[in-house]
C-alpha positions, -999 to +999 in steps of 0.1 A: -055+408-541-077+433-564-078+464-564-114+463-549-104+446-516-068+467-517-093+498-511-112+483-485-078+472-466-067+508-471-094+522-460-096+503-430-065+503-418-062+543-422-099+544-402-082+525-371-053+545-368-069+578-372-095+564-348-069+555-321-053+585-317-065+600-284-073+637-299-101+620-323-129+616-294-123+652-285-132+664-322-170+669-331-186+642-350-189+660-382-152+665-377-143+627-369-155+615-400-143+640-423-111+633-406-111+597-413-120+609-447-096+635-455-066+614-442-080+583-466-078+605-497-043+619-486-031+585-479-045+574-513-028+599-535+004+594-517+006+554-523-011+561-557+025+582-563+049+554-548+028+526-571+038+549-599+072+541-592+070+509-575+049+475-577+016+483-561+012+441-551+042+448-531+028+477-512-005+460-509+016+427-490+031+455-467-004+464-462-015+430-453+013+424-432+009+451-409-027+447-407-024+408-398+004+420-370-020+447-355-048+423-354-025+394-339-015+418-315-052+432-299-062+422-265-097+413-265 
C-alpha cells in the first residue's frame, strides 16, 4: 500500500469513528469538522512516532484489518 492511499485509509477511518460517537451531532458544524480535523492530525503525529520505532507496512495491515472487520460488520 503507498503512502498516498495509507493517508486516505487514515483519514477515513479516524472520520468514522469520530463521526459515530453520539456527542459529535450535538457540536456545531464548524466544530464537527475541525474535530474530525484536529483528531486526524493528532492521530497522525502519534503513528508517525510508533513508525519511527516500528514498520509502518505493519501498522498500515492493522489499519486495513480493522477497517475490513468494521465494514464486514455494518448492517445495511
Amino acid at each position: 500500500m503507498g503512502m498516498a492511499a495509507w493517508m486516505h485509509e487514515l483519514y477515513y477511518q479516524n472520520a468514522s469513528m469520530f463521526m459515530s460517537d453520539p456527542r459529535h451531532k450535538q457540536l456545531p458544524p464548524y466544530l464537527q469538522t475541525s474535530g474530525v480535523s484536529s483528531t486526524f492530525i493528532a492521530l497522525k503525529a502519534a503513528l508517525d512516532k510508533i513508525r519511527e520505532d516500528k514498520d509502518a507496512k505493519g501498522v498500515a495491515k492493522k489499519l486495513e484489518d480493522i477497517s475490513n472487520s468494521e465494514q464486514s460488520t455494518k448492517v445495511a
